[in-house]
KOLZA-869787 format. One line per 10 residues: number of its first residue (from 1); their letters; for each residue y, z, x of C-alpha. Coordinates in steps of 0.05 Angstrom, whole numbers, plus 5000, padded with zeros to 4 digits. Each point is the difference from the previous one (the first is absolute). Layout:
# KOLZA-869787
NUM) A) Y Z X ~ ...
END
This chain:
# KOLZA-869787
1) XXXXXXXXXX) 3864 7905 5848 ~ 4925 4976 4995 ~ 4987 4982 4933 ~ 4924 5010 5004 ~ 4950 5052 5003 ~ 4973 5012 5067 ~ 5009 5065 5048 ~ 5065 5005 5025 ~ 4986 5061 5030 ~ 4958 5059 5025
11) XXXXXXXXXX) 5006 5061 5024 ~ 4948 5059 5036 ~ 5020 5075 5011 ~ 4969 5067 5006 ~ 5035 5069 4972 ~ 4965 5051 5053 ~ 4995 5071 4970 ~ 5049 5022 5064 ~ 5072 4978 4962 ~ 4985 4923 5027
21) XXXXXXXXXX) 5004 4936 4976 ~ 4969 4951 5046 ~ 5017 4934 4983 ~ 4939 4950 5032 ~ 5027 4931 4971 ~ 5056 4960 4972 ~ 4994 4921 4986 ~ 5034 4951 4961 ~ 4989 4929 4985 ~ 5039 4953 5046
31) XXXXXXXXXX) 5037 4963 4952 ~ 5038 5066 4967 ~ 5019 5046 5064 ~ 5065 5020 5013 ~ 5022 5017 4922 ~ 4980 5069 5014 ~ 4925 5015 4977 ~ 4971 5022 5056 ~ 5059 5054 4998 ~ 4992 5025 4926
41) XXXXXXXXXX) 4917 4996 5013 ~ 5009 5045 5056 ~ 5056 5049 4954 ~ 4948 5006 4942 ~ 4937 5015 5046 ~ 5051 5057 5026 ~ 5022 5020 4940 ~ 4926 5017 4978 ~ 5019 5067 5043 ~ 5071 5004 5017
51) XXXXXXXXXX) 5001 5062 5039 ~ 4949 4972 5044 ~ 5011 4974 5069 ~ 4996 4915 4999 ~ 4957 4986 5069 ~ 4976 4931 5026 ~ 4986 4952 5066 ~ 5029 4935 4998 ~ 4984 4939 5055 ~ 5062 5021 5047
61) XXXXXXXXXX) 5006 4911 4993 ~ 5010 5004 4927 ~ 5075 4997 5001 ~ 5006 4990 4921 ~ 4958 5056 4985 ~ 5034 5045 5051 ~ 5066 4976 4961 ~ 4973 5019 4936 ~ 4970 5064 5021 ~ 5067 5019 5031
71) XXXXXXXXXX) 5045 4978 4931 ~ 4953 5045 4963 ~ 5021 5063 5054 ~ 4935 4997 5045 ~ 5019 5027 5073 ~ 4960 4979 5058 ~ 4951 5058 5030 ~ 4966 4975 5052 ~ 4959 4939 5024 ~ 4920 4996 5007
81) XXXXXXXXXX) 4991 4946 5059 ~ 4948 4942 4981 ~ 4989 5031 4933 ~ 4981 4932 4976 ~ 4931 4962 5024 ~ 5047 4948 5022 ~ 5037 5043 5039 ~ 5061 5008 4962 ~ 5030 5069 5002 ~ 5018 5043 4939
91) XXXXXXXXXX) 5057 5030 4981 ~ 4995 5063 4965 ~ 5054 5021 4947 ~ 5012 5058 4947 ~ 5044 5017 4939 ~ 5026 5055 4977 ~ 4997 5016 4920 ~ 5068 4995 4977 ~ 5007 4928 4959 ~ 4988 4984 4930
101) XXXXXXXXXX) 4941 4976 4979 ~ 4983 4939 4967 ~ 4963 4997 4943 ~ 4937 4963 4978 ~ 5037 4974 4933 ~ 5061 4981 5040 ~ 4958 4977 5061 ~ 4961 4950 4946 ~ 5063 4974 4969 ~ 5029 4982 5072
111) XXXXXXXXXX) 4939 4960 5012 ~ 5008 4972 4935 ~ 5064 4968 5029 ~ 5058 5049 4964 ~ 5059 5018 5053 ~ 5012 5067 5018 ~ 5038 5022 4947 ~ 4962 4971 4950 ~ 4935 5040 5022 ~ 5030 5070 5002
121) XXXXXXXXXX) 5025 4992 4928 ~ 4955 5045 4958 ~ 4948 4972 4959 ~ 5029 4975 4920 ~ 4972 5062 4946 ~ 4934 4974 4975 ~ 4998 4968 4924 ~ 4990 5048 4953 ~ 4924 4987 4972 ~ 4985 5003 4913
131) XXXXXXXXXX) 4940 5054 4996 ~ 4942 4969 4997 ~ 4958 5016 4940 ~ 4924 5009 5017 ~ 4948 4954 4965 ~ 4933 5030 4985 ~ 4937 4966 5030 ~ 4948 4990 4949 ~ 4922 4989 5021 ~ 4974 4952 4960
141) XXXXXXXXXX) 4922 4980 5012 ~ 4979 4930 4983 ~ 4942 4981 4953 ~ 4938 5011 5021 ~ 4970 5053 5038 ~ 5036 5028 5063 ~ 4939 4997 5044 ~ 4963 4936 5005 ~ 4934 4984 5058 ~ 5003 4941 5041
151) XXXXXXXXXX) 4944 4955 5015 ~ 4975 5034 5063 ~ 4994 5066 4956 ~ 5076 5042 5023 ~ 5038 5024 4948 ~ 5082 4978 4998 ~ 5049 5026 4968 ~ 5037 4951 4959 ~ 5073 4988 5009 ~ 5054 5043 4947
161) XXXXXXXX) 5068 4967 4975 ~ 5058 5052 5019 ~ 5054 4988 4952 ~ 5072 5040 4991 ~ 5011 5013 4926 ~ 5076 4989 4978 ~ 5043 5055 4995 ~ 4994 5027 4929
END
């Protein structure tokens, strides 16, 4: 795994109002595909909504994607002929709800490099935190009056010292 802290990857998706989840992009950095990103990026954007329907076009001469898409229970729909400006047709693809979701926490420790397992163990209880005890603020004004005028005539307020008195 990478070691430093650049974009490994990004996602793009739109939750339509119909029971939809459009999914517009998926990338990944070259130098980390095939260790199953792309995959858990595309479970969390459908877990946002997981009775929704996953939809998306893929270039029909993107085998890896159409692997991925497939793995994660997409079904070819149909075909939209020179889709692309190049030419390049798209293949269209949907998901039924049905999977679990991935979650952001476990999503972020995957990326973080923990296996599988590892990521899906729930989170350690949080330290238990002494009470803090409040310190009162105490205005104190420095000698000399508050209000002083400069040489082009404005008046300025001069600066106060904001201490926090001890607990007594």
């Amino acid at each position: 795994m990478e070691s430093d802290a650049r974009v490994v990857g990004s996602v793009g998706f739109c939750v339509c109002a119909g029971g939809e989840t459009q999914i517009t992009q998926i990338a990944t950095r070259p130098s980390i595909r095939r260790r199953g990103l792309g995959s858990r990026m595309l479970k969390a954007m459908l877990g946002l909504d997981p009775s929704a329907v996953g939809v998306l076009e893929v270039r029909a001469t993107n085998e890896a994607a159409l692997a991925m898409y497939e793995k994660c229970g997409f079904q070819r729909a149909g075909v939209r002929a020179k889709y692309y400006s190049d030419g390049v047709d798209a293949v269209c693809m949907t998901r039924e709800p049905g999977e679990r979701p991935v979650s952001t926490r476990e999503l972020t420790r995957l990326l973080a490099g923990l296996s599988s397992d590892a990521a899906r163990k729930p989170a350690p209880p949080l330290p238990e935190l002494a009470e803090a005890t409040p310190r009162p603020v105490v205005d104190v004004p420095r000698q000399g009056p508050a209000f002083t005028r400069g040489d082009s005539g404005e008046y300025k307020m001069r600066n106060r010292i904001r201490r926090t008195r001890p607990p007594s």
